[in-house]
C-alpha positions as CSV (number, residue, x, y, z in Angstrom):
1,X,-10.6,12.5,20.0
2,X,-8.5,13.7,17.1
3,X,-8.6,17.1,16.2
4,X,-10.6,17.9,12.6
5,X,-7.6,19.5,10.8
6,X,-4.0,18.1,11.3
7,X,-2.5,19.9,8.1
8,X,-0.8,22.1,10.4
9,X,0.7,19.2,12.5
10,X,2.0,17.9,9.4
11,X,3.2,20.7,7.5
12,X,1.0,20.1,4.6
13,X,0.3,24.0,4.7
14,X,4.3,24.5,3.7
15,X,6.1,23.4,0.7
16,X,8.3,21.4,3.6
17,X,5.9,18.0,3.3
18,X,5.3,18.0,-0.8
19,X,9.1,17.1,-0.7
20,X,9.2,15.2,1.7
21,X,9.7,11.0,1.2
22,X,8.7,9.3,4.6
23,X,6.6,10.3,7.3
24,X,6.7,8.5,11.2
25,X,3.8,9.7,13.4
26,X,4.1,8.6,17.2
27,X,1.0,8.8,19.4
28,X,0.8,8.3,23.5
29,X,-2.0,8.1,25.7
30,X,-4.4,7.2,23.0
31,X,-7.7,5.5,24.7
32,X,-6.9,1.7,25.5
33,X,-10.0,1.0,27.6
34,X,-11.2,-2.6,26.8
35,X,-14.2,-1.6,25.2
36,X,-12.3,0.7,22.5
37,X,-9.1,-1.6,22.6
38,X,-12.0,-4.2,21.4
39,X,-13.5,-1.4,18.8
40,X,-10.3,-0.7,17.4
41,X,-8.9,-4.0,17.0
42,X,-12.0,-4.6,14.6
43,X,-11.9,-1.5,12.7
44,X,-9.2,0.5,12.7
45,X,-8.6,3.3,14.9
46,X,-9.8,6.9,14.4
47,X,-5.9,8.8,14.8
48,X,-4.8,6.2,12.2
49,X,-8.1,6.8,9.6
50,X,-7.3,10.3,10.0
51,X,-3.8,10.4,8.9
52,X,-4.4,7.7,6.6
53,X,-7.2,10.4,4.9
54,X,-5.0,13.4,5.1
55,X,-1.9,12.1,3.4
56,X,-3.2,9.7,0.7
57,X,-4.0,12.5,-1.7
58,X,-0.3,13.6,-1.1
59,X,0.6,10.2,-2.2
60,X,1.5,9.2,1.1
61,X,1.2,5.2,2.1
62,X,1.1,3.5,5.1
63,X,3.9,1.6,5.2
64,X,4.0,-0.2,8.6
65,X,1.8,0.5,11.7
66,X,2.2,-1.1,15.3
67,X,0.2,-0.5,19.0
68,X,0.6,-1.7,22.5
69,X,-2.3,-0.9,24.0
70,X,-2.3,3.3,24.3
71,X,1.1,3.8,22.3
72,X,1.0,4.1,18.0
73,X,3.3,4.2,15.7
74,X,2.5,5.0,12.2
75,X,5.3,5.2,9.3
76,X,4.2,6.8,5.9
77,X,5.9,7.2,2.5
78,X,5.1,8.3,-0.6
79,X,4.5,5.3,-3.1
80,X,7.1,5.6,-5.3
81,X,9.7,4.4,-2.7
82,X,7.1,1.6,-1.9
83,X,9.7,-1.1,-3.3
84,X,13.2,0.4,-1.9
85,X,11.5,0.1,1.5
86,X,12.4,-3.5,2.6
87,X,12.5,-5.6,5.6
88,X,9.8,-3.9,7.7
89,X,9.7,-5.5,11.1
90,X,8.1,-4.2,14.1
91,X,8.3,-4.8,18.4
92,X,7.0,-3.8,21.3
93,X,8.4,-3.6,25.0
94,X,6.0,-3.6,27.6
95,X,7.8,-1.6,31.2
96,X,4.6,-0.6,33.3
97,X,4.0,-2.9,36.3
98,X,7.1,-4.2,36.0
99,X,6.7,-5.4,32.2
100,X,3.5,-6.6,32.5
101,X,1.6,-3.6,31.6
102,X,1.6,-1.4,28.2
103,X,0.2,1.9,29.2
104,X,4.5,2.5,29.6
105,X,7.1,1.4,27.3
106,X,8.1,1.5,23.6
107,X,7.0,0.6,20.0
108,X,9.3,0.5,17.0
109,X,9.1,0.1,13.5
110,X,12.8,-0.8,11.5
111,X,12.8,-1.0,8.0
112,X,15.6,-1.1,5.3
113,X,15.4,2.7,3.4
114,X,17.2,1.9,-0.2
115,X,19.6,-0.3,1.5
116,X,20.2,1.9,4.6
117,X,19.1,0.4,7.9
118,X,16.8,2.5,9.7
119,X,14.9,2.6,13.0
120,X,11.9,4.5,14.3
121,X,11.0,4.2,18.0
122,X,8.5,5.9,19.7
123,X,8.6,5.8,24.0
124,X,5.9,6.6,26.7
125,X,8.1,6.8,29.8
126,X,7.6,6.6,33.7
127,X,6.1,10.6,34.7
128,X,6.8,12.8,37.4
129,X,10.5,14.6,38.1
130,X,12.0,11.8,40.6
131,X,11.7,9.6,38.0
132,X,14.7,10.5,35.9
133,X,16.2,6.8,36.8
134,X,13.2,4.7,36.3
135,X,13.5,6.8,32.7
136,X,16.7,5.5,32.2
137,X,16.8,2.0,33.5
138,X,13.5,1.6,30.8
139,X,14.9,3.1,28.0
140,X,18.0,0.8,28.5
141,X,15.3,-2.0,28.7
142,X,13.6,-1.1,25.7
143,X,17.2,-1.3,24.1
144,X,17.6,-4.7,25.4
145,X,14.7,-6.3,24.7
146,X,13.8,-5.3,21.1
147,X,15.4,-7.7,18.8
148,X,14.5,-8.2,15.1
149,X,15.5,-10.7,12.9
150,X,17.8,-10.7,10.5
151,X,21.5,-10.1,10.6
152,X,22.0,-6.3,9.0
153,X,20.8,-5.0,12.4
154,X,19.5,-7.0,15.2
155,X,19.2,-4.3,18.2
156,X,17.7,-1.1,17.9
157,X,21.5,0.4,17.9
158,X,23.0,-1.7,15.7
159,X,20.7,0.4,12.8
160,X,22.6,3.1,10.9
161,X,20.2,5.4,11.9
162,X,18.2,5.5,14.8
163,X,14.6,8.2,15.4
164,X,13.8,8.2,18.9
165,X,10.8,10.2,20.5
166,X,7.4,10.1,22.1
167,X,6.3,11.6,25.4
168,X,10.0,10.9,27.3
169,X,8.9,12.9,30.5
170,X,12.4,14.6,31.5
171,X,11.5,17.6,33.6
172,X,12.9,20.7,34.6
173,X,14.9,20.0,38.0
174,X,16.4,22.5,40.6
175,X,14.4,25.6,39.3
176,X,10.6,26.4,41.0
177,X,7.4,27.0,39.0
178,X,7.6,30.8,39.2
179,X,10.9,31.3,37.8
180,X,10.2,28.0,35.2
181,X,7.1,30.0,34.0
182,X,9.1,33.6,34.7
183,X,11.5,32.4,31.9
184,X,8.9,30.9,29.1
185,X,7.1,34.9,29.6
186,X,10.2,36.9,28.9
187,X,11.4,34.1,26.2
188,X,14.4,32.9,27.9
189,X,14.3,29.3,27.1
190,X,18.1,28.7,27.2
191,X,18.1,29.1,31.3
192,X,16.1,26.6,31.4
193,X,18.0,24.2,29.3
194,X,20.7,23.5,31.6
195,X,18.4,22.4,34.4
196,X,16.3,20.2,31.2
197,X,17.3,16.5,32.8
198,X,17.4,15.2,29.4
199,X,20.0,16.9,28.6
200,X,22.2,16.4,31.8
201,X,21.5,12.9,31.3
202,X,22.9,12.9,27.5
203,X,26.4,13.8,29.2
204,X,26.3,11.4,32.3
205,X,24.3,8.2,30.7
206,X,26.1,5.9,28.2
207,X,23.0,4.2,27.7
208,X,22.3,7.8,25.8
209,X,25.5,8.5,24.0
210,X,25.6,9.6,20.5
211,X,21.8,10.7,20.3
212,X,21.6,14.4,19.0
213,X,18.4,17.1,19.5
214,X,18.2,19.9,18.0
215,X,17.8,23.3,20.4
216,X,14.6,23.5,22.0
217,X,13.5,27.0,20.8
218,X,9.7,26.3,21.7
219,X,8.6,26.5,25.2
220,X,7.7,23.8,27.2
221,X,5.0,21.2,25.9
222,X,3.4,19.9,29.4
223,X,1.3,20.9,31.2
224,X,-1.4,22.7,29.6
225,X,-5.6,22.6,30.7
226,X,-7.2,21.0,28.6
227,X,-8.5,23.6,25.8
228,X,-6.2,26.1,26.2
229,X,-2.5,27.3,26.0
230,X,-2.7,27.8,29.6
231,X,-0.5,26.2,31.7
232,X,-1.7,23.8,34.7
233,X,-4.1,25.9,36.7
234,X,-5.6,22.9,38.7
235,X,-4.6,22.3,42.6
236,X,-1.4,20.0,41.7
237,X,-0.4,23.2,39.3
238,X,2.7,20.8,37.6
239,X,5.6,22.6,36.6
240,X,6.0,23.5,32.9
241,X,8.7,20.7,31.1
242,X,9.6,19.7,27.5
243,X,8.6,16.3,28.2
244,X,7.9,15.2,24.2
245,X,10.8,15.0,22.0
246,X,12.4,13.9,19.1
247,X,16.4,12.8,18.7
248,X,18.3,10.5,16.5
249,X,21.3,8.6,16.5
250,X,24.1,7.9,13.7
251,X,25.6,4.8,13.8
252,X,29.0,6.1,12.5
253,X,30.4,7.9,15.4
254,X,32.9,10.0,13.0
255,X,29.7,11.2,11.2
256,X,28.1,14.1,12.7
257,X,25.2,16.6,11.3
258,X,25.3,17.0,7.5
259,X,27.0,20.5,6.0
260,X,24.8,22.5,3.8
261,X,25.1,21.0,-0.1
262,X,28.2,19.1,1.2
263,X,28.0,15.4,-0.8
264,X,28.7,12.6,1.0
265,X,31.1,9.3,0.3
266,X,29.8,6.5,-1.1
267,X,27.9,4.7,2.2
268,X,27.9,7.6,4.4
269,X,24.9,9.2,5.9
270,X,24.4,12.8,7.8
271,X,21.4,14.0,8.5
272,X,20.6,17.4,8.8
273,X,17.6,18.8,11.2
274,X,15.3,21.4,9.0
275,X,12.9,22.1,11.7
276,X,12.3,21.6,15.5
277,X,9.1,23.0,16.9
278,X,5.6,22.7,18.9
279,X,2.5,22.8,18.1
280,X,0.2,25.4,20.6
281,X,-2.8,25.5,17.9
282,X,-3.4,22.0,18.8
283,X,-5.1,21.6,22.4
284,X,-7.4,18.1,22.5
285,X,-4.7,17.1,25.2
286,X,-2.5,18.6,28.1
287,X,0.8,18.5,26.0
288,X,1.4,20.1,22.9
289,X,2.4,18.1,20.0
290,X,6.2,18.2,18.6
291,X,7.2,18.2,15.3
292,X,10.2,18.0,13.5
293,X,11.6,18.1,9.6
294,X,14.8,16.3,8.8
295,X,17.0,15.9,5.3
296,X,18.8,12.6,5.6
297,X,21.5,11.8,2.7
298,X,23.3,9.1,1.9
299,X,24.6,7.1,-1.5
300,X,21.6,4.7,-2.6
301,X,22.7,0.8,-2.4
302,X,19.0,0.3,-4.4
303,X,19.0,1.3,-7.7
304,X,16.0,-1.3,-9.4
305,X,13.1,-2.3,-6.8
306,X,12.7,-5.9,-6.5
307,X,10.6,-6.0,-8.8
308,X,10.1,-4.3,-12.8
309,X,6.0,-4.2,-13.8
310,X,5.4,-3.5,-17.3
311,X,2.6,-2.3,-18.4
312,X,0.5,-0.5,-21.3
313,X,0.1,3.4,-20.8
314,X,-4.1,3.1,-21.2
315,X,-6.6,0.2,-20.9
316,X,-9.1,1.1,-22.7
317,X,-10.1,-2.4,-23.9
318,X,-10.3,-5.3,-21.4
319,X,-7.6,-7.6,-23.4
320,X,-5.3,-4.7,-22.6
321,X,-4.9,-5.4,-18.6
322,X,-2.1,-7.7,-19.3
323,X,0.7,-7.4,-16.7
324,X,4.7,-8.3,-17.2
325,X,7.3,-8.2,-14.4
326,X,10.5,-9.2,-13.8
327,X,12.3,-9.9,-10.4
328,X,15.7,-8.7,-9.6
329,X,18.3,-12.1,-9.1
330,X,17.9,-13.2,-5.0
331,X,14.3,-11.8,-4.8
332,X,12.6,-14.4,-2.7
333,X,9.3,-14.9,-4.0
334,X,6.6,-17.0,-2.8
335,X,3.4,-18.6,-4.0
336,X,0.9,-16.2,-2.1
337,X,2.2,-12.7,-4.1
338,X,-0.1,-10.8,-5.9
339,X,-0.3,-7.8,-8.2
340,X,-2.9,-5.3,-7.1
341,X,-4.4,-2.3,-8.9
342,X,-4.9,0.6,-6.9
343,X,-6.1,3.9,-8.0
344,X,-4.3,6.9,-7.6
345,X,-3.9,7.8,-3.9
346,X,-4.5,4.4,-2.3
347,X,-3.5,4.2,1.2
348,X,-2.0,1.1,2.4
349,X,-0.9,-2.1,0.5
350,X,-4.3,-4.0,0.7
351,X,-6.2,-0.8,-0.3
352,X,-6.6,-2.5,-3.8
353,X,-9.4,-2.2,-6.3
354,X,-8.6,-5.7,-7.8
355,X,-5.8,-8.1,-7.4
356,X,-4.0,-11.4,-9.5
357,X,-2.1,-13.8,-8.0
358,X,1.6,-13.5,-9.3
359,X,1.6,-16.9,-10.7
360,X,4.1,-18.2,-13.6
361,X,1.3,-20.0,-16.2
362,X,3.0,-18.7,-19.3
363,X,6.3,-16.6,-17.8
364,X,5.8,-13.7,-15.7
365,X,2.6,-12.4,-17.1
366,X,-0.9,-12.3,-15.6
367,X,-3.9,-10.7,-17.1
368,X,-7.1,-9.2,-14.8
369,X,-10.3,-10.4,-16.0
370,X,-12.9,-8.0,-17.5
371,X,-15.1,-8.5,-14.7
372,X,-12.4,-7.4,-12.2
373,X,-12.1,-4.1,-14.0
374,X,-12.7,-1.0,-12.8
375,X,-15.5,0.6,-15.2
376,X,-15.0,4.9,-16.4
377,X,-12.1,6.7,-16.8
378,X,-9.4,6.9,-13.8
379,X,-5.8,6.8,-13.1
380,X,-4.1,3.5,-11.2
381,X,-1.3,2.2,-10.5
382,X,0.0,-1.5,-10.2
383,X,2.0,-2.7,-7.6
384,X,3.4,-6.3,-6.3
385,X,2.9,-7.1,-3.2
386,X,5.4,-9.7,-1.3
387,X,4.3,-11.7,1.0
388,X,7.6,-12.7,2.5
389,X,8.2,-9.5,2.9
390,X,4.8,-8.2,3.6
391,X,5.6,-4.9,1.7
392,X,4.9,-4.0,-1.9
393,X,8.3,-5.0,-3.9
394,X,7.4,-3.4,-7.3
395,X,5.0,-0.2,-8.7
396,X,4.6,1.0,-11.6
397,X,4.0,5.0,-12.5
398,X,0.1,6.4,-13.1
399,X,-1.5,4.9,-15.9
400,X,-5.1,5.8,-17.7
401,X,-8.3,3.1,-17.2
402,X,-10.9,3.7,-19.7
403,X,-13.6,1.3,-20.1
404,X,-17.2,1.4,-20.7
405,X,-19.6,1.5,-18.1
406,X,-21.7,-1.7,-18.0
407,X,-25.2,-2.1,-18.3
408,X,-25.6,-2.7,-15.0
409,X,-23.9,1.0,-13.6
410,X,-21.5,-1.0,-11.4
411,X,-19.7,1.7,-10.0
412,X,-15.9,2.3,-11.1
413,X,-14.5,2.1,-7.6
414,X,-16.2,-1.7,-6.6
415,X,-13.6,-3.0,-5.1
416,X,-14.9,-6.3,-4.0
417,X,-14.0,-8.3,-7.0
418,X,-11.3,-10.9,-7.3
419,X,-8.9,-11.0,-9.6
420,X,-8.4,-14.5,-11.0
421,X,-10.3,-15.8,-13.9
422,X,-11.1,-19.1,-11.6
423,X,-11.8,-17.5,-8.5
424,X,-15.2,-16.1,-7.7
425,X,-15.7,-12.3,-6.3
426,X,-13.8,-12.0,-3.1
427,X,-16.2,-10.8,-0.1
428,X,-15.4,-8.5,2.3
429,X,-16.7,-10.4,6.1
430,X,-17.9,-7.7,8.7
431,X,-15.3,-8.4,12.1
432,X,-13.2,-11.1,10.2
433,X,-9.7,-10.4,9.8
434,X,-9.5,-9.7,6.4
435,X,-10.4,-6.1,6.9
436,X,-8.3,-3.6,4.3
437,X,-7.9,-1.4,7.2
438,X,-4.7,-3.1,8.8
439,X,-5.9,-3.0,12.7
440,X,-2.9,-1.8,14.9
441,X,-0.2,-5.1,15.7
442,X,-1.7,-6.9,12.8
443,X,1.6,-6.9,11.1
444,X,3.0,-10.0,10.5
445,X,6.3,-9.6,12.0
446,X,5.3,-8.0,15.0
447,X,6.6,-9.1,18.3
448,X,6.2,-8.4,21.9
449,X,8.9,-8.1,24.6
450,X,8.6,-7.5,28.3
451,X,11.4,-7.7,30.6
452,X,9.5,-10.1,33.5
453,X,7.8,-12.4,30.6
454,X,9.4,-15.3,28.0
455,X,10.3,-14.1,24.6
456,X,7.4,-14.3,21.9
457,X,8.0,-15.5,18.6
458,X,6.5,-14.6,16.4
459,X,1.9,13.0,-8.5
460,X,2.3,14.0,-11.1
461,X,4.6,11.5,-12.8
462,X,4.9,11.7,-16.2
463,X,7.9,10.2,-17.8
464,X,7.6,9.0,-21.4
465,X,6.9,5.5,-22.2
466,X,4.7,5.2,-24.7
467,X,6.0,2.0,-25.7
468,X,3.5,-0.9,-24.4
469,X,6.9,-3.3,-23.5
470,X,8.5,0.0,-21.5
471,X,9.1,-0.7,-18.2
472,X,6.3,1.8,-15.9
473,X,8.5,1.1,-12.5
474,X,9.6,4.6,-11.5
475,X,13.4,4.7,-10.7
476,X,14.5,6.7,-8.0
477,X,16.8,8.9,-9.9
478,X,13.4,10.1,-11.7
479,X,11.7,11.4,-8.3
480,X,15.0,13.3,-6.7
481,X,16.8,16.8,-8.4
482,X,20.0,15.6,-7.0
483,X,22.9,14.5,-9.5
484,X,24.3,11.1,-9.2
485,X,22.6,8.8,-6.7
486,X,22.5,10.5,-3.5
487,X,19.1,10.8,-2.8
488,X,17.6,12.9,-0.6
489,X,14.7,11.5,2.0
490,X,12.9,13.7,4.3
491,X,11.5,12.4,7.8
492,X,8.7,14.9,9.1
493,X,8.5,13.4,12.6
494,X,4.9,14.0,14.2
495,X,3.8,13.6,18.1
496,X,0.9,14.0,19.4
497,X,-0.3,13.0,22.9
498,X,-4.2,12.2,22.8
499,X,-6.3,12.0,25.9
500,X,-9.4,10.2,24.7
501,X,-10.5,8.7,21.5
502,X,-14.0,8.0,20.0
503,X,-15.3,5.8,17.2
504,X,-16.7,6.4,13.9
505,X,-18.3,2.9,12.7
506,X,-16.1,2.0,9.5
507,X,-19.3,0.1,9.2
508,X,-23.1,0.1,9.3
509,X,-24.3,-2.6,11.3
510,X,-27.9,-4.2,11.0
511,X,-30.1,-6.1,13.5
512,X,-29.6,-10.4,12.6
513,X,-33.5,-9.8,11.1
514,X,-32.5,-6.9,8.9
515,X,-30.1,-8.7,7.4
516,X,-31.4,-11.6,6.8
517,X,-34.9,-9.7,5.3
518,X,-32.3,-8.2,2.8
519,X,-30.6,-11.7,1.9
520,X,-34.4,-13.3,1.5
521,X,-35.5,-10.1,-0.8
522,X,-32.1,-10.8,-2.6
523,X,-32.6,-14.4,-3.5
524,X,-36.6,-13.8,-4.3
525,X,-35.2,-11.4,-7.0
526,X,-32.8,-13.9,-8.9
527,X,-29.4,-12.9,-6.8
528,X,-26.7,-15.3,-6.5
529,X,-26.3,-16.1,-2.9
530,X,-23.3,-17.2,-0.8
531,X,-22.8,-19.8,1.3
532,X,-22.5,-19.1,4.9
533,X,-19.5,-20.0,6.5
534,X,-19.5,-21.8,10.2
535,X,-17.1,-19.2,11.7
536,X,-18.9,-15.6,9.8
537,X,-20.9,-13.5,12.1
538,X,-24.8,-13.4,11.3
539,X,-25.7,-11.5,8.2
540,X,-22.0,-11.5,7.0
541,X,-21.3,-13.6,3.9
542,X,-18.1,-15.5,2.5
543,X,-16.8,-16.3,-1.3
544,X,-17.6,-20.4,-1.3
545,X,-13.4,-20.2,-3.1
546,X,-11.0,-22.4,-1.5
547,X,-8.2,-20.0,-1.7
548,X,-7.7,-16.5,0.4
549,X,-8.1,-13.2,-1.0
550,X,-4.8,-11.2,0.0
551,X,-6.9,-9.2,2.9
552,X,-6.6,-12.4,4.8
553,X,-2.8,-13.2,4.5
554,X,-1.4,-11.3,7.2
555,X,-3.6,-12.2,10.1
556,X,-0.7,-12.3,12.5
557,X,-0.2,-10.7,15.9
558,X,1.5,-10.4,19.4
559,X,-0.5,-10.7,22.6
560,X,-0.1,-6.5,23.3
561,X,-0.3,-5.8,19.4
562,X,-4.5,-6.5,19.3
């Protein structure tokens, strides 16, 4: 089960994560048994809630998650980069059993990073130390196999820049337990090094060339018991090895790390490592998690999002929640977009209060209705969610919500309401697939390859505008200290290697005559009542409206993504 505090794992005890831009968490060995595969494909996992808590009020979003069976991968970034963070895609390759099992393999989440092409993959390779082939011959696989559409970069190499990590399993050859463990005592890491086989295969494997690490000042992170920082004691006693680790890859050969300060050419990108370390606070599993802090820079290609949102700085009247935007020329848009208000610290795209559909009845404007308002005093935030692109294309900076409580007390964070004036109240269904919580390989893009099967297809942000026409769409050059327009992104990189995971209920869930007791109580008191759909569970409800709320849009997935 996670641990209760992960602040720690993600530096959010440091200054080094409040500047920080995007966040990728990799997770291996998380429970896959059927009955919690079945669990978390309804709700949403517990290692995924818990980030998802911990870094919202940091202003963290998720941005794209994906899962094949026991393997996660979670990317975060703070919102205001939201709309510079296009063409999200995802894939899985499947290598245990020869491809036809996913407790092995690799997940990977590419996504365009203001115009900069950018890959995160996280691995779970074959154990044990005469494995170092296997290792290589399914890394080359994963290579191979994961494709994503698109022509800016359709292999995992062809990206400018390129995170790879996870539980890789290199060993320690040559060297026995005694002098392995000998050397970790008396802190003399670098004599193990040259036996690591990671890093004699990063000389003698092509398949690996051009991938950097930074020096492995921490001791090794496997084996440990269970509970402690002590090394293996059972009968098998394992020999110690830095089998979880994080490298990257520039594209540019000529390009290596970044000098301090130094200001790169238009289109060039060096990264520079901050931090490379473990984790031995942390001991739910029998490896220790890895972490790592990176600065990358490069000269912005984005300069507007997608999408402009203008907005008044208060609503304090309902016939103020009128909405403007403006799409940049090329911006694909389609007929399912909405604009959804979110309150400060959301944390993911369909973690709305209230939504519109992004129609064009009199220009680019919408309105929400009163009844879709949140009621009190708060501070939200808009933002315009593509569904092409299944990522939010526009946002505009925190602005105030004051309205009057009603009569009633409804409660200022009911988020069940719809946001069209013709649309009744959307519902949210126990176990349908409109759940805000996006359930591992829900993402529409996702895709699933295995080497022995066919191909599947398939804040504090205050900058003036007091004007009510000003554009509230924070530019990048507001959020980043540099001059010009190099920004600045930083990728903390989290693993973690989880040996069992519970469930909390995202849900109560009531006996059939419960329910129903409730509903006939309900309607004997004068309560509207819904009309039950053929396909909804007993005792859950649906909106009698012809057209889907936005929870249900991306209802996509891969066979291994669910």
């Amino acid at each position: 089960m996670p641990p209760n505090d992960v602040t720690s794992l993600l530096h959010l005890n440091t200054g080094e994560t409040n500047d920080a831009d995007v966040i990728a968490i990799g997770l291996q060995e998380v429970n896959s048994k059927i009955n919690k595969r079945l669990k978390d494909a309804l709700f949403t996992d517990q290692w995924s809630e818990l980030f998802m808590d911990v870094l919202s009020p940091f202003h963290f979003v998720l941005v794209s998650t994906v899962r094949m069976q026991g393997v996660i991968l979670l990317v975060f970034a703070k919102y205001y980069h939201l709309p510079f963070l296009q063409d999200v895609q995802t894939d899985c390759t499947r290598t245990g059993l020869g491809g036809y099992w996913g407790n092995k393999g690799g997940v990977s989440i590419r996504l365009s990073i203001f115009g900069h092409m950018v890959c995160f993959l996280n691995c779970h390779l074959p154990a044990h130390l005469e494995k170092a082939e296997q290792r290589k011959e399914d890394f080359a696989t994963i290579l191979h196999m994961q494709q994503f559409e698109g022509r800016a970069a359709s292999g995992i190499l062809d990206h400018d820049l390129v995170f790879w990590f996870g539980d890789l399993n290199f060993r320690i050859e040559s060297l026995d337990i005694r002098f392995v463990k000998y050397a970790i005592d008396s802190n003399i890491l670098s004599q193990l090094w040259e036996k690591d086989q990671l890093n004699i295969a990063k000389s003698t494997w092509p398949v690996l060339s051009g991938f950097q690490e930074g020096p492995l000042n921490f001791p090794p992170t496997f084996k440990f018991d269970v509970g402690t920082n002590k090394y293996d004691s059972s009968a098998k006693k394992r020999k110690p090895a830095w089998t979880d680790r994080i490298l990257w890859k520039i594209k540019s050969p000529s390009v290596g790390l970044g000098a301090g300060g130094r200001r790169p050419s238009r289109g060039v990108l060096s990264v520079s490592q901050l931090c490379y370390c473990s984790h031995m606070e942390y001991t739910v599993s029998d490896h220790k998690p890895v972490a790592a802090i990176f600065a990358v820079q490069f000269a912005s290609k984005a300069d507007k999002p997608p999408v402009e949102i203008y907005v008044a700085d208060e609503w304090s009247r309902p016939e103020q929640a009128v909405v403007r935007y403006k799409m940049a020329a090329g911006f694909h848009r389609s007929s399912w977009d909405w604009i959804g208000l979110y309150r400060v610290g959301f944390r993911h795209p369909k973690d709305y209060v209230s939504y519109v559909w992004a129609r064009t009845v009199s220009g680019l404007q919408v309105m929400f209705s009163e009844e879709t308002l949140p009621k009190g005093k708060g501070e939200y935030i808009l933002g315009y969610y593509s569904n092409t692109s299944s990522s939010i294309a526009g946002v505009t900076e925190p602005f105030q919500i004051s309205l009057p409580r009603s009569e009633e007390g409804s409660s200022p964070t009911d988020s069940s309401g719809s946001s069209s004036e013709e649309e009744d109240d959307s519902t949210l269904v126990l176990l349908a697939p409109k759940s805000r919580s996006p359930s591992p390989g829900k993402m529409k893009r996702h895709r699933s390859r295995s080497p022995s099967l066919a191909k599947f297809q398939g804040l504090i942000l205050r900058p003036s505008s007091r004007d009510r026409g000003t554009s509230r769409s924070p530019s990048p050059q507001s959020r980043r200290g540099l001059p010009g327009d190099i920004p600045t992104i930083h990728l903390p990189l989290a693993r973690a290697d989880p040996r069992n995971l519970g469930l909390l209920p995202a849900l109560r869930l009531e006996m059939i005559d419960q329910a129903l007791g409730r509903r006939r109580e309900s309607a004997d008191q004068g309560y509207p009542c819904r009309r039950m759909s053929p396909t909804s569970p007993p005792g859950c409800s649906t909106s009698p409206k012809e057209r889907s709320s936005p929870q249900e849009l991306d209802s996509h997935s891969c066979a291994m993504g669910r």
